[in-house]
Legacy VTK file of the C-alpha trace (Angstrom):
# vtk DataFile Version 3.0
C-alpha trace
ASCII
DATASET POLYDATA
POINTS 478 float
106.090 67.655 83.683
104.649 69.056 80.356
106.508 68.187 76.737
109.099 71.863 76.950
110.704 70.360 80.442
108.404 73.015 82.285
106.684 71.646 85.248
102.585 71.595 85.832
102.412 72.614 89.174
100.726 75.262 90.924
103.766 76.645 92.157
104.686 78.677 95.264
102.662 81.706 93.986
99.724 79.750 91.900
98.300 83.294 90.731
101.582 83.379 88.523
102.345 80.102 88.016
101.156 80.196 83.737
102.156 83.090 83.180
106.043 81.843 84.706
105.585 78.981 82.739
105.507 81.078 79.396
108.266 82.938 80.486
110.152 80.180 80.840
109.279 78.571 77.691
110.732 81.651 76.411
113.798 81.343 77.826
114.777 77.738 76.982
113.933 78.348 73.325
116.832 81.183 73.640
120.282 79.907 72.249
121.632 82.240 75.342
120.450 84.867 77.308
121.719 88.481 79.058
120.607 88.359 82.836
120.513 92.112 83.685
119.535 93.041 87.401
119.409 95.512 89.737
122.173 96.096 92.521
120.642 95.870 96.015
120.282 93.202 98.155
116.876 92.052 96.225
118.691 92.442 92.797
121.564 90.443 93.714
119.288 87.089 95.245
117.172 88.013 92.330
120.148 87.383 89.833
121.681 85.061 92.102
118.381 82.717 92.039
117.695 83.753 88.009
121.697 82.209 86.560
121.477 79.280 89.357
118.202 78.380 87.250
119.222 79.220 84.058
122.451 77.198 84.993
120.626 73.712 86.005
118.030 74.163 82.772
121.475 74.573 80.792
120.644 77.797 79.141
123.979 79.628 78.210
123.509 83.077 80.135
125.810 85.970 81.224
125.413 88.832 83.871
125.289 92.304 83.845
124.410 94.592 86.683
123.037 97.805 86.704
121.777 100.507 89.758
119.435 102.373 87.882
118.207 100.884 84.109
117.186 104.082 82.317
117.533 104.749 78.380
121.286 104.551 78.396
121.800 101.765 80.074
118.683 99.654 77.812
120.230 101.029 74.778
123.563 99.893 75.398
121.877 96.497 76.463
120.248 96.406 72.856
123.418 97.198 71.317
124.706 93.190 72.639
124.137 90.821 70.353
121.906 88.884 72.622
118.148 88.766 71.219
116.837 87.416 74.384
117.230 89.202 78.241
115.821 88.687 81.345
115.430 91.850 83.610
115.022 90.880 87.089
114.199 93.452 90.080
114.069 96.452 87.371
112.384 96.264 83.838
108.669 96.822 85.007
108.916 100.514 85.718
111.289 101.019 82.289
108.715 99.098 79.962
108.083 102.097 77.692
111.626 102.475 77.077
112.196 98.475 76.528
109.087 98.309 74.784
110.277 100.345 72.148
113.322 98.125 71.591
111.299 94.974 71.557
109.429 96.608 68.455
112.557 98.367 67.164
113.715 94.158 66.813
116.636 94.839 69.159
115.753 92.163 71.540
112.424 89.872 73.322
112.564 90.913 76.772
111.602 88.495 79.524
110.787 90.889 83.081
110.818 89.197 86.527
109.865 92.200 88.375
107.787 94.073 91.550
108.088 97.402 90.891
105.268 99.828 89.250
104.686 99.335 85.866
104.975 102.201 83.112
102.484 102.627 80.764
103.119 99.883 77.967
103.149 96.300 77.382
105.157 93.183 76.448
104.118 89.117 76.319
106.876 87.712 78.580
105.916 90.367 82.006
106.097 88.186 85.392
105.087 91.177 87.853
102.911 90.611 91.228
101.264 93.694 90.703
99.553 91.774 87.285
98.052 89.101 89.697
96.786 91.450 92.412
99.470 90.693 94.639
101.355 93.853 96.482
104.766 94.206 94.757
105.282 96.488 98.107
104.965 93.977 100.806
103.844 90.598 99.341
106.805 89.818 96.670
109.693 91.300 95.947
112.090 90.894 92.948
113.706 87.839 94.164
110.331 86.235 94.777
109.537 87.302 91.143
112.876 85.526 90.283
111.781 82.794 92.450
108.866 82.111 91.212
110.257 81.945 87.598
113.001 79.543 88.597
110.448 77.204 89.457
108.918 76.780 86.324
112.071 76.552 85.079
112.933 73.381 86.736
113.251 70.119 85.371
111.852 68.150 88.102
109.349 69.163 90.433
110.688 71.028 93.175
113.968 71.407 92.438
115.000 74.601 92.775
113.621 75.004 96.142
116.256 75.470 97.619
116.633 79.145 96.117
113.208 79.845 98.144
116.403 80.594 100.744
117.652 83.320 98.649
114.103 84.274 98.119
113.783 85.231 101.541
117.166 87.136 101.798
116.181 89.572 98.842
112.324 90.088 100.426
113.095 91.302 103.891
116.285 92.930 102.550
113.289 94.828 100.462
111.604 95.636 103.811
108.919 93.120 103.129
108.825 91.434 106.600
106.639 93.149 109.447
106.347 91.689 113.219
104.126 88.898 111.944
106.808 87.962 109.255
106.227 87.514 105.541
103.133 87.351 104.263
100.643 87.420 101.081
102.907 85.526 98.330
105.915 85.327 100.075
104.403 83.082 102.643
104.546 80.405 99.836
108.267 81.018 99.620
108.679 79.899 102.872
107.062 77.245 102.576
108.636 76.333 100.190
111.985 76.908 101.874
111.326 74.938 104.854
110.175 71.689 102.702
113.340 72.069 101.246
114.804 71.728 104.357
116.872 74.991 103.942
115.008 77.855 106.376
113.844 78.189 109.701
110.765 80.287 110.568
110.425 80.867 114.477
108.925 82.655 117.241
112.252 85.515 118.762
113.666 88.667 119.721
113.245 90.475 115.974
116.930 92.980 117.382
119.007 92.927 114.310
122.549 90.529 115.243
121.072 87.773 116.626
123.987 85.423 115.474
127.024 87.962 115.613
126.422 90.604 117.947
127.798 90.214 121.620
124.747 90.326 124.384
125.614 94.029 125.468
125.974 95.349 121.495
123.165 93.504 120.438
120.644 95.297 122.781
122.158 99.047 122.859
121.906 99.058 118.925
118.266 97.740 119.175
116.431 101.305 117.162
113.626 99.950 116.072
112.036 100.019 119.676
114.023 101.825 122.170
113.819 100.946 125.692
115.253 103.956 127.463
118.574 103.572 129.710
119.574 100.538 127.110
119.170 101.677 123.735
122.028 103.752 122.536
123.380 103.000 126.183
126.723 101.048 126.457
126.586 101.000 130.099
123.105 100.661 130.391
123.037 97.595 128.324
125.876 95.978 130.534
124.486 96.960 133.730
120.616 95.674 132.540
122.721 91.916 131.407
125.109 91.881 134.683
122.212 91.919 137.310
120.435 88.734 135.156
120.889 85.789 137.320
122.868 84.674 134.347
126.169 83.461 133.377
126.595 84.906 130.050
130.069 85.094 129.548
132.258 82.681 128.064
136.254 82.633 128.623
135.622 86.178 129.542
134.107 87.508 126.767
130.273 88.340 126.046
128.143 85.000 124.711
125.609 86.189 121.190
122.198 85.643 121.295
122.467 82.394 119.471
124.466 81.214 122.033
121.830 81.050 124.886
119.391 78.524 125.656
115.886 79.181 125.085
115.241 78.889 128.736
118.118 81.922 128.876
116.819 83.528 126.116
113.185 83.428 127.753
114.851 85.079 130.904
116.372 87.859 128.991
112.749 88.560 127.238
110.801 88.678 130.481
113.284 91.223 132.037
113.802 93.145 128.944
109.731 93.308 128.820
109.421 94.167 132.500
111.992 97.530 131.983
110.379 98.607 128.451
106.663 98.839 130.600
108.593 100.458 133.965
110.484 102.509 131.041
106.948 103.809 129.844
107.142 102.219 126.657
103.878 101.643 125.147
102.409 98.076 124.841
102.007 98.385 121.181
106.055 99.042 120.376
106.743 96.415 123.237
105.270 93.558 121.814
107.223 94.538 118.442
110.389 93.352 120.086
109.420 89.905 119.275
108.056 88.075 116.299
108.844 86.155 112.950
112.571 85.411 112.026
114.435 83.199 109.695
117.240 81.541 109.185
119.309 79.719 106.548
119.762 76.141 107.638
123.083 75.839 104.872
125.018 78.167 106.531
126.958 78.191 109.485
125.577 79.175 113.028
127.098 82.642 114.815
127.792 84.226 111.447
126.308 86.828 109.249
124.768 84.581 106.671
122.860 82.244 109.229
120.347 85.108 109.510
118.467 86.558 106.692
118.234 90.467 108.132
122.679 89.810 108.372
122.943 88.346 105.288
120.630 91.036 103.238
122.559 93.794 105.061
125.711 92.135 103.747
124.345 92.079 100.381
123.756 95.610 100.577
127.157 96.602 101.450
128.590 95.255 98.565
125.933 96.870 95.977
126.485 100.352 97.439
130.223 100.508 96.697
129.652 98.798 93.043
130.896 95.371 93.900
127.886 93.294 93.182
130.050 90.808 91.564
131.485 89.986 95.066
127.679 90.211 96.741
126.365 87.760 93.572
129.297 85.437 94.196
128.808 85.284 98.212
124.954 84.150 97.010
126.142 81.650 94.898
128.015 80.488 97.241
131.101 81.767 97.805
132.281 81.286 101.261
136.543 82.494 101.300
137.515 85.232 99.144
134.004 87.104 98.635
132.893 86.872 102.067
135.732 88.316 103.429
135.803 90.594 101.052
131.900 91.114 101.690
132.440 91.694 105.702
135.191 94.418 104.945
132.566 96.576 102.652
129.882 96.385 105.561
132.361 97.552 108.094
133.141 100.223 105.979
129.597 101.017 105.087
128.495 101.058 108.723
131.098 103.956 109.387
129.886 105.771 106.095
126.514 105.514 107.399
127.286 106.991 111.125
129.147 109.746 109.709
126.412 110.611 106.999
124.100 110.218 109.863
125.656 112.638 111.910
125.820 115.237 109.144
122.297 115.274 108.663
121.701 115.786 112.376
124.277 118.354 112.639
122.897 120.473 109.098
119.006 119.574 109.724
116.817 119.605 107.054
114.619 122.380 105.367
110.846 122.072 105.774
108.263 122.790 102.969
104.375 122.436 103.195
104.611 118.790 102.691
107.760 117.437 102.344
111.243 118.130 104.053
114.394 117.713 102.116
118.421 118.170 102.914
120.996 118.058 100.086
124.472 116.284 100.968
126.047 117.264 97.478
129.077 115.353 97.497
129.571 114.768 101.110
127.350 111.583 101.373
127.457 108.917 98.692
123.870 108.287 96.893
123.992 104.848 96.658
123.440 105.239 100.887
121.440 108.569 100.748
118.353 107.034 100.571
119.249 104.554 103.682
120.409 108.003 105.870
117.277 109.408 104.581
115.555 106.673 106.201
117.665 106.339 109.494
117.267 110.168 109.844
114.044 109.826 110.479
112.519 110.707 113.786
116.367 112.090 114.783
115.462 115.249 117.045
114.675 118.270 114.581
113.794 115.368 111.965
109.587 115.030 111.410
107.761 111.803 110.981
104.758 112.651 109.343
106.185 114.102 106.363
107.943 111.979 103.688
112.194 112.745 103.570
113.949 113.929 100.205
117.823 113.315 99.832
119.959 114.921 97.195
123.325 113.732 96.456
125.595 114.334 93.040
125.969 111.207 91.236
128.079 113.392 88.720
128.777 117.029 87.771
125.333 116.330 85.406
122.888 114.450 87.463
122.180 114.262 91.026
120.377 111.318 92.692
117.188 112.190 94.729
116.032 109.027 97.091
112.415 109.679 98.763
111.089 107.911 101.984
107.892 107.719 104.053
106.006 105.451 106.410
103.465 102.922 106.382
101.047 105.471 108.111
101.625 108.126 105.229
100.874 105.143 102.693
97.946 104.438 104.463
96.797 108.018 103.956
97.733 107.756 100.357
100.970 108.517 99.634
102.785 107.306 96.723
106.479 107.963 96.331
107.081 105.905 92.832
104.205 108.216 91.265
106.171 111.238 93.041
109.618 110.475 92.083
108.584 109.794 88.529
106.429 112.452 87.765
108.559 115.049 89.727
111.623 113.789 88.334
109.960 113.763 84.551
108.772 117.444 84.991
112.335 118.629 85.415
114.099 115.957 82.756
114.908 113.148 84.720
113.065 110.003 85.836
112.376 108.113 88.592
110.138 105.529 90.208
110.021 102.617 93.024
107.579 101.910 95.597
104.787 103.319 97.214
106.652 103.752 100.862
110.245 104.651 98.885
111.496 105.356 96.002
114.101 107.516 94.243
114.935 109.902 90.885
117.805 111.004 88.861
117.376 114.342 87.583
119.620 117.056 86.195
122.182 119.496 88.324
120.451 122.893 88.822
116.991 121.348 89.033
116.789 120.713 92.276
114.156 123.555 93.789
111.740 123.186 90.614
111.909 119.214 91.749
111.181 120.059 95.325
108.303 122.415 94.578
106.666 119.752 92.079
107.235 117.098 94.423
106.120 119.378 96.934
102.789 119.382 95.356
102.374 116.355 94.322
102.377 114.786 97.756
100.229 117.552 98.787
97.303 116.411 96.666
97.928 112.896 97.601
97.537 113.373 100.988
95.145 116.250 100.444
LINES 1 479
478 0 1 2 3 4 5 6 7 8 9 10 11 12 13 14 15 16 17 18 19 20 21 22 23 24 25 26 27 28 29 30 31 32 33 34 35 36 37 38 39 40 41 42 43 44 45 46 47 48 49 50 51 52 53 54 55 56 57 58 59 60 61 62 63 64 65 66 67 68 69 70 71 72 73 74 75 76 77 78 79 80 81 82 83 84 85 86 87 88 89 90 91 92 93 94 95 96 97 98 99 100 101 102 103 104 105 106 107 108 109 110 111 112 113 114 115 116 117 118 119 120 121 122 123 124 125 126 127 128 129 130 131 132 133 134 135 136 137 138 139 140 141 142 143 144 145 146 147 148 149 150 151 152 153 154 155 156 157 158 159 160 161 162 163 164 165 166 167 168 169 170 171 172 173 174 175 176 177 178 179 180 181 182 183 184 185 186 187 188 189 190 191 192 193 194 195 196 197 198 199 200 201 202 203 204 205 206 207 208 209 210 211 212 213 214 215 216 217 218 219 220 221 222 223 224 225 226 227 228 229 230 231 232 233 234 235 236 237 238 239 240 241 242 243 244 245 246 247 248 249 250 251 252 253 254 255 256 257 258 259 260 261 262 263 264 265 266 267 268 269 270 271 272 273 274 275 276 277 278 279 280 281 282 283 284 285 286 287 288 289 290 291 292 293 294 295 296 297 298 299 300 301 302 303 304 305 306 307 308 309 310 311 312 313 314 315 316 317 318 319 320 321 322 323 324 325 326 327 328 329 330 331 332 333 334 335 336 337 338 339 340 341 342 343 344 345 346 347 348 349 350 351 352 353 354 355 356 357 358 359 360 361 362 363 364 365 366 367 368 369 370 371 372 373 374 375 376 377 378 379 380 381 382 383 384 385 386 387 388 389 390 391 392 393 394 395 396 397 398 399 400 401 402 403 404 405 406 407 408 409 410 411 412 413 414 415 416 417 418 419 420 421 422 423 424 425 426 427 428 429 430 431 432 433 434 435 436 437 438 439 440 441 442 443 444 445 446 447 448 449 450 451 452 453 454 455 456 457 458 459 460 461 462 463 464 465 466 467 468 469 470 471 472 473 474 475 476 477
């Protein structure tokens, strides 16, 4: 350990690992410090892994959350009294505007960050994309967070245990593909499973592995549908009942991580055998199994045992504004703010039908290169962007565009989310450059990642927007 209590160690991430270490020198020479982060599942772990650090390296910190920083919100963060802050999962994309406050003498920002940087600079900057990593698919804020908390540590190695939370805010970022988590983030778990606090293994990648009952659990399998089960109550039972299986218990359905793995292996094979009779090609069948992880802390058969439960849990609380209840069910709060955690998903999961059905009942209008609906009020944007994305593929719905969803955020602004596909990325798509310099054109802003992203801009802009985003994706994929 070096003289300033930070440790010499190559760290999880070793590309970052000096650069952390200067961040965190910064941060213990603070008297206190403002922890401002984003509200999604990735914000929350982010913050959640950023004040458990701060907390053990006994810097004096408080929390503020925020669901899109723009020049309000860092102005009224300059107007604290607090001369240092720590931005985790936003701060890289707003660096012009913070940049002029660090030179105005209003505060020293520290960033932990993945998104796309703006065009300016600042000493204390822990981004992947600085380091050649993917701030896409190969760390996400939390991992930034992560990776900062361990050079914050006093002893080597301990704050591994937040690798955990690590995890949670990367594939609630989308991060994980069939093969798991790679790049970066494969250090995390690493990390995590040293610690003795995840589990990577070989399974059935259907969302609900530890709460869903057997017949549930496969007909909402969507990302690869195996006809006569997906979407298919009776299908689902009928496919389970002729399994030489028992897998009931006291008369009601077992959850997958009740069966044995011999049981489990049955279920594969005949789930397998229908997808090829089904005509299901071998590509999408092979996606029903692959990497998945779980939290060895938490209890088996609930939500939090499983990373894709718990960062959908997260989620539900930022979308209704309680991300002090999601930040508290992190740090581990396991009466009041879980319960009241489980009653915001169940009410998000109706939101999300219903919004889901509106789209599919109103369709969307179709321009050269993008499609776009508008909800207005009738959909909430802190979830348009996630119907955007469901909506996808729905019948009348096209894939090989990208998807633009308007929603009022208030009688001035509305909230534009955008989402594409790996394939369109591939092609050379870029929805942060889109959103931004759409959103800027019309006087708004915007920003994110390459596959989604998402704008503010004023009311009664809305066609000009369309027209220049329109265009903009046209020459990208041009």
């Amino acid at each position: 350990m070096s003289a300033d209590g930070v440790t010499e160690s190559s760290g999880p991430v070793p590309e970052m690992s000096d650069h952390a270490a200067d961040c965190a020198a910064r941060l213990r020479d603070a008297d206190r410090v403002l922890l401002a982060s984003h509200i999604d599942a990735d914000g929350l772990t982010s913050a959640a892994i950023a004040s458990s650090a701060l907390e053990r390296a006994g810097i004096p910190f408080e929390t503020v959350f925020s669901k899109q920083l723009d020049k309000e919100e860092v102005a009224s963060i300059a107007a604290t009294e607090y001369e240092t802050v720590l931005f985790t999962d936003f701060g890289s994309g707003q660096l012009d505007i913070i940049a002029d406050h660090e030179a105005a003498g209003d505060f020293t920002p520290v960033i932990a960050d993945h998104h796309q940087p703006a065009d300016a600079d600042t000493e204390f900057h822990l981004n992947p994309l600085r380091f050649g990593i993917d701030g896409a698919s190969e760390l996400s804020g939390a991992g930034a967070s992560y990776v900062l908390a361990r050079a914050l540590e006093d002893e080597d190695g301990a704050n591994r245990d937040l690798a955990a939370l690590a995890v949670v805010g990367a594939v609630g970022d989308m991060q994980n593909s069939q093969g798991g988590l790679h790049g970066a983030n494969a250090g995390i778990v690493a990390d995590g499973v040293e610690a003795g606090v995840l589990e990577e293994a070989t399974d059935l990648v259907i969302y609900g592995r530890q709460t869903r009952p057997l017949p549930k659990f496969l007909e909402y399998a969507s990302d690869v549908r195996i006809p006569g089960i997906s979407n298919d109550q009776n299908g689902a039972i009928e496919f389970l009942s002729d399994l030489d299986l028992d897998l009931k218990a006291d008369g009601e359905w077992r959850r997958w991580v009740d069966l044995s793995m011999t049981e489990r292996k049955t279920v594969v094979s005949a789930l397998m055998r229908r997808a090829i009779a089904s005509g299901v090609p071998a590509d999408r069948i092979d996606d029903l199994v692959g990497t998945t992880y779980s939290l060895l802390a938490e209890k088996e058969g609930t939500e939090l045992r499983d990373v894709s439960e718990f960062s959908t849990l997260l989620n539900a609380t930022a979308r209704y504004e309680r991300a002090d209840v999601g930040l508290a069910v992190c740090l581990g709060d396991r009466d009041d703010a879980l319960e009241q955690a489980r009653t915001l998903l169940r009410n998000h999961r109706r939101n999300l039908s219903e919004g889901l059905q509106w789209v599919k009942n109103e369709g969307v209008t179709v321009e050269e290169n993008v499609q776009w609906f508008d909800a207005g009020t009738r959909i909430r944007e802190t979830i348009v962007g996630i119907i955007a994305g469901m909506a996808v593929g729905a019948s009348g719905i096209r894939g090989d565009i990208p998807i633009l969803a308007f929603a009022e955020k208030s009688a001035e602004e509305v909230k534009v989310s955008a989402r594409g596909s790996h394939v369109l990325v591939r092609k050379g798509l870029d929805l942060s450059a889109v959103m931004r310099e759409a959103s800027r054109a019309v006087g708004g802003d915007g920003g994110g990642h390459d596959v989604a992203a998402g704008a503010t801009i004023p009311a009664g802009t809305r066609e000009e927007f369309v027209a220049e985003a329109d265009r903009i994706v046209g020459e990208q994929l041009g």
